[in-house]
N, CA, C and O atoms as CSV, one atom per row, in Angstrom:
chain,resi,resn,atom,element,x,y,z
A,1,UNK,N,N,-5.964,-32.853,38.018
A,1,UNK,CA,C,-6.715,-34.053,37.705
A,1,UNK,C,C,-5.812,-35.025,36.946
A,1,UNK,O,O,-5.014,-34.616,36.102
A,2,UNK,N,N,-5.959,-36.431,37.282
A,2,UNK,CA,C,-4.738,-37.099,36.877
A,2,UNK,C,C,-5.448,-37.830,35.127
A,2,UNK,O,O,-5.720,-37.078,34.191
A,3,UNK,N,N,-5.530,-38.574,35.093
A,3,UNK,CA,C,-5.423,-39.288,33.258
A,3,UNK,C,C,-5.465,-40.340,33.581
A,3,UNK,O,O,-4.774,-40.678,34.542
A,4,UNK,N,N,-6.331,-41.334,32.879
A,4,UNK,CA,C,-6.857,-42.746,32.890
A,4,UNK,C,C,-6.531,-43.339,31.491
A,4,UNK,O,O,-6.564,-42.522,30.571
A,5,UNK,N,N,-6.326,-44.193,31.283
A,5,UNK,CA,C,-6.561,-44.875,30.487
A,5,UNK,C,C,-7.675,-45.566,30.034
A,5,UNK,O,O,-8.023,-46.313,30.949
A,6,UNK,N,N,-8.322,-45.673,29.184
A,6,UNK,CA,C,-9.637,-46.465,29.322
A,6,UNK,C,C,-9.313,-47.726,28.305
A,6,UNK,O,O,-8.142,-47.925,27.985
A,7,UNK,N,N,-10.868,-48.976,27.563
A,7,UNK,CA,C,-10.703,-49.845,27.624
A,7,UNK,C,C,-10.517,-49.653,25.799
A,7,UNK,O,O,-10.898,-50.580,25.085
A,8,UNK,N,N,-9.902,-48.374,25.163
A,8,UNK,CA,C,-9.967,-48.436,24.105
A,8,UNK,C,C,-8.515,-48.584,23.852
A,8,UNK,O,O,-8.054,-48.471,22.717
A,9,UNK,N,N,-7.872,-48.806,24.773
A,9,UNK,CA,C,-6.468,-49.338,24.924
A,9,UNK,C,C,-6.181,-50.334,23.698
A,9,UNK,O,O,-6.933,-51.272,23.434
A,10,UNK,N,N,-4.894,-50.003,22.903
A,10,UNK,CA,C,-4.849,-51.619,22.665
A,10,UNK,C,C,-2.834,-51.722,22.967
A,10,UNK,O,O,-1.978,-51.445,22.128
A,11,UNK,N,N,-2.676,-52.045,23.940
A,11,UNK,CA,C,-1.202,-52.122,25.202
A,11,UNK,C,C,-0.375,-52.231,23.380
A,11,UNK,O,O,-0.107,-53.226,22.707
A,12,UNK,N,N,-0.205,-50.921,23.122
A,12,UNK,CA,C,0.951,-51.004,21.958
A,12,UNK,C,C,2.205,-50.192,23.061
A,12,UNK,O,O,3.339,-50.667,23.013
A,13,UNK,N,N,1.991,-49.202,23.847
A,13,UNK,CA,C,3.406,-48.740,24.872
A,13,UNK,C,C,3.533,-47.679,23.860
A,13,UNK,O,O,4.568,-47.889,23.227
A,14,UNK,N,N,2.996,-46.755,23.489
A,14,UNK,CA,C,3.450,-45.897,23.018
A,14,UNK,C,C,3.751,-44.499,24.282
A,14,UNK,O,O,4.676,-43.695,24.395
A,15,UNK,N,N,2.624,-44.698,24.986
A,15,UNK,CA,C,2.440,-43.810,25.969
A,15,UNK,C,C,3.406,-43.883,27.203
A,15,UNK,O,O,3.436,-42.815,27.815
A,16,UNK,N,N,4.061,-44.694,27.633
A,16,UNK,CA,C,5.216,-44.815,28.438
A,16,UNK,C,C,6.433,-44.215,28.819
A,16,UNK,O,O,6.981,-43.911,29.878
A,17,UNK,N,N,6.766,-44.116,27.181
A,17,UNK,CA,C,7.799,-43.614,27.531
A,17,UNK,C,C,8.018,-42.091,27.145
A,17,UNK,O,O,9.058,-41.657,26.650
A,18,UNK,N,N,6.913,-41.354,27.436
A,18,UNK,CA,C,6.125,-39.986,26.775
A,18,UNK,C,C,6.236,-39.753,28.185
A,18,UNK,O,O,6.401,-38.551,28.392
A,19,UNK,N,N,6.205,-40.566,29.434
A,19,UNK,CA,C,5.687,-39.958,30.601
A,19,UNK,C,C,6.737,-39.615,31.513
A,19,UNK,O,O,7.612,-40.449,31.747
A,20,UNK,N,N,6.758,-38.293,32.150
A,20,UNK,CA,C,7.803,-37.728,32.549
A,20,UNK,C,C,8.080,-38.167,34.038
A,20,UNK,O,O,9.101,-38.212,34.724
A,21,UNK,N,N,6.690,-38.486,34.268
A,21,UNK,CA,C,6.762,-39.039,36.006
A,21,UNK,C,C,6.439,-40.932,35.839
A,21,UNK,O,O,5.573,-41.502,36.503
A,22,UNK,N,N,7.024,-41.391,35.182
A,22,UNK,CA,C,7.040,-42.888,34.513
A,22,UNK,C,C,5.475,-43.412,35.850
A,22,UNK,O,O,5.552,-44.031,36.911
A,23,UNK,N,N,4.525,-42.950,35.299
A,23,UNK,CA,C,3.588,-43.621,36.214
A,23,UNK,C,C,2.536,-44.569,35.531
A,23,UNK,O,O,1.520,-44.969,36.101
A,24,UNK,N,N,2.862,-44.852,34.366
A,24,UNK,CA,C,2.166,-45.287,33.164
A,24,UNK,C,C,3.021,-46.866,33.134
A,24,UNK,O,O,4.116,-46.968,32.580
A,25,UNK,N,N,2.383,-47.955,33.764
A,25,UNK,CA,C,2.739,-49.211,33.294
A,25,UNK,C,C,1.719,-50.482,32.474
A,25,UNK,O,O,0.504,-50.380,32.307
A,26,UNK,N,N,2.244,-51.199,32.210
A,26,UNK,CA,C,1.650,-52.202,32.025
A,26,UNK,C,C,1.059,-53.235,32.728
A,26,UNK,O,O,1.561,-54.083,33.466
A,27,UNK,N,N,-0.455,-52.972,32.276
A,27,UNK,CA,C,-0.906,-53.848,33.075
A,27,UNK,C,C,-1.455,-55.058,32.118
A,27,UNK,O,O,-0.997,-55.325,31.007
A,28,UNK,N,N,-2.625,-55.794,32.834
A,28,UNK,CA,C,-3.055,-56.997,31.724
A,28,UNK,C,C,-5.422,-56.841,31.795
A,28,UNK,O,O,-6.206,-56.773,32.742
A,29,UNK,N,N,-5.597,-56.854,30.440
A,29,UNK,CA,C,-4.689,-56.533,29.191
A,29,UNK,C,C,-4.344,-55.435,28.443
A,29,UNK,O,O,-3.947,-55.428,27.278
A,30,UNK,N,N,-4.583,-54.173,29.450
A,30,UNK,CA,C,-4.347,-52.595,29.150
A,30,UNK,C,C,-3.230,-51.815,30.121
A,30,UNK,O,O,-2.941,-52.114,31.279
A,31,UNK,N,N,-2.798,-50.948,29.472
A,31,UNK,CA,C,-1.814,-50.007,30.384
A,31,UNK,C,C,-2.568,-49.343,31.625
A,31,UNK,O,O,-3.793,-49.230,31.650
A,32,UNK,N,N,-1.905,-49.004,32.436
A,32,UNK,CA,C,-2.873,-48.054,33.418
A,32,UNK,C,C,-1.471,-47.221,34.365
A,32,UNK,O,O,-0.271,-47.483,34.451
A,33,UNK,N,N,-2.475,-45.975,35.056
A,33,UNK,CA,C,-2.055,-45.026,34.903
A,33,UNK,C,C,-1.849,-44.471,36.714
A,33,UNK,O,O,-2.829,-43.826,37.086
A,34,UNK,N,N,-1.081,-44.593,37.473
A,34,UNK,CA,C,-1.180,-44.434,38.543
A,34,UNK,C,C,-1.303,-42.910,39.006
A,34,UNK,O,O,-0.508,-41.975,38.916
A,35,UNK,N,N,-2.657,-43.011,39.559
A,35,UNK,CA,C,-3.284,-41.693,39.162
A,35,UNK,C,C,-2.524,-40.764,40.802
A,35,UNK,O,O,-2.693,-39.551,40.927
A,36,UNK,N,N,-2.062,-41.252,41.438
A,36,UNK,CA,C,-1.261,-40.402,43.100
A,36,UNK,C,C,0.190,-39.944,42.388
A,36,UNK,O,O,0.853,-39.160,43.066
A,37,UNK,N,N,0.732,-40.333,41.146
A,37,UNK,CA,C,2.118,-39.755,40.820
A,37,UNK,C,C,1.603,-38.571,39.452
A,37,UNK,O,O,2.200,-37.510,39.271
A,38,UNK,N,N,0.384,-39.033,38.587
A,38,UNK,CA,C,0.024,-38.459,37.105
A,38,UNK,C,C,-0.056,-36.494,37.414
A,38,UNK,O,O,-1.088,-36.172,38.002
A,39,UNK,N,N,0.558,-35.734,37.194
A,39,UNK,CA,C,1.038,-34.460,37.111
A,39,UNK,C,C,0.153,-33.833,35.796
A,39,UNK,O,O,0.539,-32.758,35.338
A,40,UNK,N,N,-0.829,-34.386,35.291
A,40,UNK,CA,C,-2.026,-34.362,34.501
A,40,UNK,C,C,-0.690,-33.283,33.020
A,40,UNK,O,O,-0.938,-32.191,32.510
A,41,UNK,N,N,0.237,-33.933,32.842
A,41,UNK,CA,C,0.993,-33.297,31.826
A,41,UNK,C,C,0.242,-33.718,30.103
A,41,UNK,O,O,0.461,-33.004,29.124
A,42,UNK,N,N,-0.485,-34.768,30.058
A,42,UNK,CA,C,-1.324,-34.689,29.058
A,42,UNK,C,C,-0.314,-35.316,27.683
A,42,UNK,O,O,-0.555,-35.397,26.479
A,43,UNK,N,N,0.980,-35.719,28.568
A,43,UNK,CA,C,1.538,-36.023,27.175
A,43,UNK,C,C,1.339,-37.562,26.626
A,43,UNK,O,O,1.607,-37.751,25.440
A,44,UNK,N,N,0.927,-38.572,27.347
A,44,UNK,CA,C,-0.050,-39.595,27.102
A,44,UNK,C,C,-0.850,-39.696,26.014
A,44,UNK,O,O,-0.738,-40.464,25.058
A,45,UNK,N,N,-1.915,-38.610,26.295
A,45,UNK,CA,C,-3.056,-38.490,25.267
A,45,UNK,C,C,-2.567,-37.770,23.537
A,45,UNK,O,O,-3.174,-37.648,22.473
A,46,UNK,N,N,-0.939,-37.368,24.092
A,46,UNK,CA,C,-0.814,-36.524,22.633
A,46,UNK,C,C,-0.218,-37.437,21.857
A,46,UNK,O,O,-0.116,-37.068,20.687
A,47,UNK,N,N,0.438,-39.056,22.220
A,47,UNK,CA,C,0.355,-40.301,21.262
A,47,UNK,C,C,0.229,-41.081,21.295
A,47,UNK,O,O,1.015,-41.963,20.951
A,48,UNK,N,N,-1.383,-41.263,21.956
A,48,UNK,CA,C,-2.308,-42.537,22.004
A,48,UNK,C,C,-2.887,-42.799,20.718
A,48,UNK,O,O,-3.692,-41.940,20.357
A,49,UNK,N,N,-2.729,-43.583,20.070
A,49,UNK,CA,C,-3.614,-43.673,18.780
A,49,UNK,C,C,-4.597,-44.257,18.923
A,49,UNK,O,O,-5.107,-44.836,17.964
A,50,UNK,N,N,-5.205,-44.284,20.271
A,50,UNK,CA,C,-6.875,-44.691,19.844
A,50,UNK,C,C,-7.521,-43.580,20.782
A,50,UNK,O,O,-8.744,-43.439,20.755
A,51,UNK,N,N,-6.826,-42.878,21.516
A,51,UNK,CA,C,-6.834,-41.316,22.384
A,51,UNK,C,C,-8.024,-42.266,23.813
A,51,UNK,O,O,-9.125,-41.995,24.292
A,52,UNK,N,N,-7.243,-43.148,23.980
A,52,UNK,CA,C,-7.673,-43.873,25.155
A,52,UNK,C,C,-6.676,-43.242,26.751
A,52,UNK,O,O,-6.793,-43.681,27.895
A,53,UNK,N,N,-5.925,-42.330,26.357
A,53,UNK,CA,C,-5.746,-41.458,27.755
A,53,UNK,C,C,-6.917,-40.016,27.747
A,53,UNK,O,O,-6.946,-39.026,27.017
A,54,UNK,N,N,-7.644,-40.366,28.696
A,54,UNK,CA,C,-8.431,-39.557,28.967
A,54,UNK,C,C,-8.504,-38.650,30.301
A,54,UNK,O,O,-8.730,-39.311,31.315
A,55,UNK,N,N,-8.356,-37.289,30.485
A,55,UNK,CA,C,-8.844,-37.110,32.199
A,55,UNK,C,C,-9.685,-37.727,33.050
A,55,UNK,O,O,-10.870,-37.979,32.831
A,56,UNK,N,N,-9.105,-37.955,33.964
A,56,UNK,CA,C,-10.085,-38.817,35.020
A,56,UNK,C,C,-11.523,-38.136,35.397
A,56,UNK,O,O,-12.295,-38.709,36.165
C-alpha cells in the first residue's frame, strides 16, 4: 500500500529527501506522493511534523 500525503501538509520538504524511491515531489500548495513508484517504506511519515504522510 503506497502513502499519501494529506492536506495537513505544510510543503516544509522535509519528507523528500527521506525517500529512497524519490517519488515524493512538490506540488502546489502541498507535496504529493506518486503512489505507482511509493514501496510503502514509511520513511516519509517518520519526519513529517504534522504526520500528514499517511497510508493510502
Amino acid at each position: 500500500m503506497a502513502y499519501k500525503i494529506t492536506e495537513e501538509c505544510i510543503a516544509c520538504g522535509a519528507c523528500t529527501p527521506e525517500c529512497p524511491v524519490q517519488c515524493i515531489s512538490e506540488g502546489d500548495p502541498i507535496y504529493t506522493i506518486d503512489a505507482s513508484k511509493c514501496t510503502d517504506c514509511a520513511a516519509c511519515a517518520g519526519v513529517c511534523p504534522t504526520a500528514a504522510c499517511v497510508p493510502a
